[in-house]
C-alpha positions in Angstrom: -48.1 -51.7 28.4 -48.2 -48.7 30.7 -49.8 -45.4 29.5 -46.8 -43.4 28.9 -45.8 -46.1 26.1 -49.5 -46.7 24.2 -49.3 -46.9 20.8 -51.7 -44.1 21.1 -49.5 -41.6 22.6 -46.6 -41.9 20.3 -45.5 -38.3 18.6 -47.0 -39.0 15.2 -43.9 -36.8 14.1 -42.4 -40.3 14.6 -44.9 -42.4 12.5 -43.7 -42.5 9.5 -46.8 -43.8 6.5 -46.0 -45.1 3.6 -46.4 -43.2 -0.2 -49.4 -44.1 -2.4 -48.4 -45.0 -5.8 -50.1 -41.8 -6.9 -47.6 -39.8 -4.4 -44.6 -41.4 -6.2 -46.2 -41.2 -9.5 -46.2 -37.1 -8.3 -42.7 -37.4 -7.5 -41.5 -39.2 -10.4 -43.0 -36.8 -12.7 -41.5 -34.1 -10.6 -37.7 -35.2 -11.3 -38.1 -35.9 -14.7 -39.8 -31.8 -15.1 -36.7 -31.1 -13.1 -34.2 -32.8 -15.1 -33.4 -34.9 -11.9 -33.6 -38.1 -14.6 -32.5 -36.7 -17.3 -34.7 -37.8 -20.8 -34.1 -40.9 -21.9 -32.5 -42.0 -18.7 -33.6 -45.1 -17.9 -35.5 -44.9 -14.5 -34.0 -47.1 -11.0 -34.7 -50.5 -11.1 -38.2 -51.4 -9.3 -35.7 -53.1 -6.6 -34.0 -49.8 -6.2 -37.4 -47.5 -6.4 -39.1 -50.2 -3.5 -35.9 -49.1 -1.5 -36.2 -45.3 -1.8 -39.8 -44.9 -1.2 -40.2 -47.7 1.3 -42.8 -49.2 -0.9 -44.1 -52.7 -2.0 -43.6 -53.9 -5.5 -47.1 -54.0 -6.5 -47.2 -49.9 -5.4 -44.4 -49.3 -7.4 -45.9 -50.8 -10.5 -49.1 -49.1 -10.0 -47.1 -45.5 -9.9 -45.0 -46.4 -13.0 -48.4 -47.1 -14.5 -49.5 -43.5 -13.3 -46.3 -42.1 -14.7 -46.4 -43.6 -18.4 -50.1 -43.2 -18.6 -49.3 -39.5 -18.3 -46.7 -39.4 -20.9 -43.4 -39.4 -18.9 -41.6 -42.8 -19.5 -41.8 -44.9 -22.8 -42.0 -48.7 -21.1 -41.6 -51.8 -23.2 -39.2 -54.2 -25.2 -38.1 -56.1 -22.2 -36.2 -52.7 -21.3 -36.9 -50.6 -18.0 -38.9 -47.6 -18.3 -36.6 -44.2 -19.6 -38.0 -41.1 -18.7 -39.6 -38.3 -21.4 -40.8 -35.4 -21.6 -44.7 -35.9 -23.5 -45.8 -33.6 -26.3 -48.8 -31.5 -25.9 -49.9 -34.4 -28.9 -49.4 -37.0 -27.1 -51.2 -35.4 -24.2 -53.8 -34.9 -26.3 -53.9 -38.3 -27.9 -53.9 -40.0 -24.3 -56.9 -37.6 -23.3 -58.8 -39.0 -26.4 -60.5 -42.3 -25.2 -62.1 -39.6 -22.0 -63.2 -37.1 -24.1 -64.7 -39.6 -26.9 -66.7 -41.3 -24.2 -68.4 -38.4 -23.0 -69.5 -37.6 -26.9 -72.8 -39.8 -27.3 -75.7 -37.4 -27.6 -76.7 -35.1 -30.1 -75.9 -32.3 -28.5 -71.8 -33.2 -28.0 -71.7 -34.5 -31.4 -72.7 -30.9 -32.8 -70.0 -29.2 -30.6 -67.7 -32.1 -32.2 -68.8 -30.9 -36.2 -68.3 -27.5 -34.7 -64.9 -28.2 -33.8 -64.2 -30.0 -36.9 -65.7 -26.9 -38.8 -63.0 -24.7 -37.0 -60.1 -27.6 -37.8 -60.9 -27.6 -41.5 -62.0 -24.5 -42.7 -58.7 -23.2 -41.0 -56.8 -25.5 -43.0 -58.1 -25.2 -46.2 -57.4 -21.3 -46.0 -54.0 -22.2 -44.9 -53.6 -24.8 -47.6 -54.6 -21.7 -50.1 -51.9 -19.2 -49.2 -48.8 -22.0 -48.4 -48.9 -25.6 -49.8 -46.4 -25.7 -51.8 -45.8 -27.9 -55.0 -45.4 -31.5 -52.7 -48.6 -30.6 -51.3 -51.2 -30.1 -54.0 -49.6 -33.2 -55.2 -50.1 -34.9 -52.1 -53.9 -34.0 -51.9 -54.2 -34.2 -55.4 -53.2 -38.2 -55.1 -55.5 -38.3 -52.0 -58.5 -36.8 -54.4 -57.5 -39.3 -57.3 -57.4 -42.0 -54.5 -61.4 -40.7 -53.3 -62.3 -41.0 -56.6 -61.1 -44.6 -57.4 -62.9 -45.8 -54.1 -66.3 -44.5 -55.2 -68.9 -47.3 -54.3 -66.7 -49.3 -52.5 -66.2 -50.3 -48.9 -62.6 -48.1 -49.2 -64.5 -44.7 -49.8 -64.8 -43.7 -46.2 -60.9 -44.5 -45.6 -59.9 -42.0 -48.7 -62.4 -39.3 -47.4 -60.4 -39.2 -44.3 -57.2 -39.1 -46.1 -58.0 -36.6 -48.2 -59.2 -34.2 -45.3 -56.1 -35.1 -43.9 -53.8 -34.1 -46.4 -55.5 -30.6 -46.5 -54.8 -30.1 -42.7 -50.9 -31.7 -42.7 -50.3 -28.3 -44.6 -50.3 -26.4 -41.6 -47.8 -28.1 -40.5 -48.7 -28.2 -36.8 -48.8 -31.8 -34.9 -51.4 -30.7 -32.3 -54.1 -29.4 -35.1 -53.0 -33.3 -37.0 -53.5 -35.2 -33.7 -57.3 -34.3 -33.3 -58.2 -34.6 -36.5 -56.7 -37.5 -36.2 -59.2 -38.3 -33.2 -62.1 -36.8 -33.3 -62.9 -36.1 -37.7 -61.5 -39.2 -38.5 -64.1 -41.0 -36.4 -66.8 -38.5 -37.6 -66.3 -39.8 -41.0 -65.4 -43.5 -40.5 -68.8 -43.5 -38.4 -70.9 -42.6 -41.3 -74.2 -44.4 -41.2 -74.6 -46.9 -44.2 -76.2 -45.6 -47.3 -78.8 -47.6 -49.2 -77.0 -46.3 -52.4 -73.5 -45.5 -51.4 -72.4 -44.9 -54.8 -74.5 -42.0 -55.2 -73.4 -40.3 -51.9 -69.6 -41.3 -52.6 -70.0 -39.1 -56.0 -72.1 -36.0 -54.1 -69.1 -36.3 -51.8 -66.1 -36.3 -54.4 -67.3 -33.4 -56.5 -67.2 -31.5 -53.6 -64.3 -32.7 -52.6 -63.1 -31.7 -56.3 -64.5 -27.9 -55.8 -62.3 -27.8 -52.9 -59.1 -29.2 -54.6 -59.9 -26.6 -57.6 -60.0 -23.9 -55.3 -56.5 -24.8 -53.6 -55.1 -25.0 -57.7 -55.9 -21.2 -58.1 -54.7 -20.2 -54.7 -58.6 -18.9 -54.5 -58.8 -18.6 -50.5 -62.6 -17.5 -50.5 -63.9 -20.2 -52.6 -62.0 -22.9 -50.9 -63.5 -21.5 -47.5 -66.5 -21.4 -49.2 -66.5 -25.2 -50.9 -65.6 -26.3 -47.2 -68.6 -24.8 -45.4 -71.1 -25.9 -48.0 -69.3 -29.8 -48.1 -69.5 -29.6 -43.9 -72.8 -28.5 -43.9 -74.2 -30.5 -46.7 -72.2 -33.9 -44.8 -73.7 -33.0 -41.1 -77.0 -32.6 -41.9 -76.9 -35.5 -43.8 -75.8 -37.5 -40.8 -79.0 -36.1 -38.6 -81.2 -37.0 -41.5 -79.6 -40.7 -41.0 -79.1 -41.7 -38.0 -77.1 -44.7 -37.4 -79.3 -48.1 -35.9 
C-alpha cells in the first residue's frame, strides 16, 4: 500500500466511530426532554435503535439501561420500553441506595437526624395549622396502631407509620419520598433493647403529647413535643450503639 493511501493518512473527517452506550443513553434522554418520543411512546425496537446509531445489541442494551436507571422509560411486562418523563421523587428515590451508602459514620448519621429534625418538625407545624378531619383520624389510627404494638416485634413498623402520617399532611411527594428513605431506616435501624417494652411506652407517650398537641391546633407545643421526642430518641441511639 503506497503512502498516499495509509490508513494513517486518511481525513479522519472520514472515520466515522461508533456511539458509546452512554452517548445514546445522552441522546435518548435528549428526545424524550424534547418531546421527540412523545411520553408513553413506546421507544424503536432494539433492531431499529442498532440501525440508527450503528451500534451492537449488547451497546444498545447497556444505553437503555443508562436511560431507565435515570428515570426516562418504564421497561418490563414483556413490553418495549415507553418513554417518561421522572419525578423529582423518583429521582430522588433512585439517588437513595448512593446517598445511603455514604451514611456509615457518626458524623453522616447526625447530618441524617439533622435532616430528619428539619423533615418532621416542619410537618408537625404543618399538620397543626391544616390536617383536616381525615387526617387527625388517620394519625389518630396510626397512634392507636403504636400503642397496640408496645413490646412487640411490630412496634418499630407503627413508629414509622405514625411519623408518616404526620408528614403525608403536607401534602408534598418529594418531602414523603425521603422520609420514606432516609427516617424510615433511622427508626427500623433501632438497636435492640434489653427491655423493649419500657422504651416502646417512653416512645408512645411522646408520641401521644404530639398527637394532643395536633387535637388543639397548639402549633408551639407540637413543635415543642417533636424536638424533645427527637432529641430524647437520638441520643438514645449514641448511648446504644448497634453490635
Amino acid at each position: 500500500m503506497s503512502a498516499a493511501t495509509a490508513p494513517e493518512d486518511i481525513p479522519a473527517a472520514n472515520v466515522v466511530l461508533r456511539q458509546s452506550a452512554q452517548e445514546i443513553a445522552d441522546e435518548l434522554i435528549r428526545q424524550i426532554r424534547r418531546g421527540e418520543i412523545s411520553q408513553d411512546d413506546a421507544l424503536p425496537t432494539e433492531r431499529d435503535l442498532c440501525a440508527h446509531f450503528d451500534a451492537s445489541r449488547p451497546t444498545i442494551r447497556e444505553a437503555l439501561a443508562l436511560v431507565q436507571h435515570k428515570g426516562y422509560i418504564e421497561a418490563g411486562g414483556g413490553r418495549r420500553p415507553r418513554a417518561r418523563r421522572p419525578a423529582l421523587a423518583d429521582v430522588l428515590r433512585n439517588a437513595g441506595g448512593t446517598i445511603r451508602d455514604i451514611l456509615g459514620d457518626v458524623e453522616s448519621n447526625a447530618h441524617l437526624e439533622q435532616m430528619r429534625g428539619f423533615i418532621e418538625v416542619g410537618a408537625v407545624r404543618e399538620a397543626a395549622i391544616r390536617a383536616g378531619t381525615v387526617d387527625i383520624s388517620r394519625i389518630g389510627a396510626a397512634l392507636d396502631n403504636n400503642r397496640q404494638a408496645i413490646g412487640t416485634a411490630a412496634f418499630a413498623q407503627t413508629d414509622i407509620m405514625f411519623h408518616r402520617a404526620i408528614v403525608a399532611v403536607a401534602a408534598n411527594p418529594v418531602i414523603l419520598t425521603l422520609h420514606d428513605m432516609f427516617v424510615s431506616e433511622l427508626l427500623a435501624a433501632r438497636p435492640a433493647e434489653r427491655d423493649p417494652a419500657t422504651r416502646d411506652r417512653i416512645v408512645y407517650d411522646e408520641h401521644r403529647a404530639i398527637f394532643d398537641a395536633l387535637i388543639r391546633r397548639d402549633g408551639h407545643a407540637a413543635i415543642d413535643e417533636m424536638d424533645r421526642h427527637l432529641a430524647r430518641s437520638f441520643r438514645d441511639r449514641l448511648a446504644r450503639p448497634g453490635p
